[in-house]
Each structure stands twice: as C-alpha cells, then as structure tokens.
N, C-alpha and C positions, 0 to 999 in steps of 0.2 A: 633544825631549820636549815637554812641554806636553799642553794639549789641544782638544778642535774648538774653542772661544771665545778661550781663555786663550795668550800669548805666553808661551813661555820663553825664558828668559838663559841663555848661557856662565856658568856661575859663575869669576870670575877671581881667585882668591883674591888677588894683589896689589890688584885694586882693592876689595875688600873690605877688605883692611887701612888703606886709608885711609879707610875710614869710621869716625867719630870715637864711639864710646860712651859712655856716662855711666860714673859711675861704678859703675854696677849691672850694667853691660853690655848697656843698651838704648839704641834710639835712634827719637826719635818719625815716624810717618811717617803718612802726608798721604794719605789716599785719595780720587779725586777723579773722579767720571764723564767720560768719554771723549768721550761726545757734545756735554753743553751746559759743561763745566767745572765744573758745581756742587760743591764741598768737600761730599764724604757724610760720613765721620769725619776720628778721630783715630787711633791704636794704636798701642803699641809692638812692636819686635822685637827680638830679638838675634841675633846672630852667626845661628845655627843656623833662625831662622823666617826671618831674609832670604834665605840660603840655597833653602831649602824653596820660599818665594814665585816665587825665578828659576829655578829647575828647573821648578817646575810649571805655572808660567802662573797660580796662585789666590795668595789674600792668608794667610800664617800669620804671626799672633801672639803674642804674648808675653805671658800673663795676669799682672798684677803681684800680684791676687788669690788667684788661685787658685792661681799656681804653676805654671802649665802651659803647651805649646802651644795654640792652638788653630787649626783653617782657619774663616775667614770661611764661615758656611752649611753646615755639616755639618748641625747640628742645623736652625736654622730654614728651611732652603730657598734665604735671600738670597744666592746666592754673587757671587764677584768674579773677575772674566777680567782678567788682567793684558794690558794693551794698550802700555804704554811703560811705564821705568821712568827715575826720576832722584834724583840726589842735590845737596844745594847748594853751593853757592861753598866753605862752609867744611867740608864732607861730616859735616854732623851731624842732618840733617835729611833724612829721602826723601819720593818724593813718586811716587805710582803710578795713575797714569791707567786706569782700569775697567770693563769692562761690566758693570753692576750689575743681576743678574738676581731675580728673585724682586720680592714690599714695599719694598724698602729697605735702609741699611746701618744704620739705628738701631735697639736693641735696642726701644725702645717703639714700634715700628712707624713709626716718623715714614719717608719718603725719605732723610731727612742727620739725623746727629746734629744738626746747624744749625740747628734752625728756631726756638729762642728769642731775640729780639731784646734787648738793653739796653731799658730804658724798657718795655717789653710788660707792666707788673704794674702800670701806671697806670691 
C-alpha cells in the first residue's frame, strides 16, 4: 500500500507491542526531513495513528486537544511521505524521516516547528 511519495510498513502487531505508551496511550514522535536531517516537529500518536501512519506511507496523529485523529496536510496542503521509520533503544520514542511537501511542518508557517532559539528575546 502506500503511495507515489510516502513508504508503507508491514504492520506487525508483535512489534507494535513493544512500543512503550504513556500512560494516556501515546507516544511522542520525531519528524524529521529526509533530505538535510532537519527536526520539522513534534506529535503524538497512539496505538491506532501509528498504525494508520505505516499503512499509509503519511504522518497521522493524535490530537491531545481536540480529541481526535488527524493526517499531517489534509487541511493545509503541508503533507508528510514517510521515507524510514524507527523506534529507540527503549521503544518509547519514534522517529520518521519525511518528504515534507507543501510551506512546511509548522502550524505558523515556519519550515520546522524549530526555529525559536533560547536567548533569541535578547
């Protein structure tokens, strides 16, 4: 499955269970452009948007807001092609390497949520 940009995963439910969730049933994950490495955001998911994400080849999250799913760029255009996928040493942490099409992955337009430095309000 997938599709022309985006890589899909085997979903393997054993190794999904060793991914470690909080106690709310999410787990934060890391998205990160493909080309230069740049950290675009943050997001949570659970169980069901990770899922969703390695079927599809795109990024689906887990609104802690609003309650909801959601795909990265439905609404704004930015979407997210899943290129690799990984999880860390202690599997509580993912981390998904992406073609990030459209502005950017920041809601206020920025390229990365990133781009406020410590010390910058001097």
């Amino acid at each position: 499955m997938g599709n022309e940009k985006g890589k899909s995963f085997k979903i393997d439910d054993e190794e999904i269970s060793r991914i470690s969730f909080n106690s709310d049933g999410l787990v934060p994950a890391i998205i990160q452009e493909h080309d230069s490495g740049k950290v675009l955001m943050m997001a949570w998911m659970n169980k069901e948007s990770l899922k969703e994400t390695l079927s599809t080849g795109r990024t689906w999250f887990w609104s802690r807001s609003r309650q909801e799913y959601w795909c990265k760029g439905e609404t704004s255009g930015d979407r997210q092609f899943i290129q690799e996928a990984f999880y860390d040493c202690d599997y509580d942490t993912l981390l998904f390497s992406v073609i990030q099409e459209g502005n950017g992955a920041c809601h206020t337009g920025e390229f990365t949520c990133f781009f406020t430095s410590f010390g910058s309000n001097e």
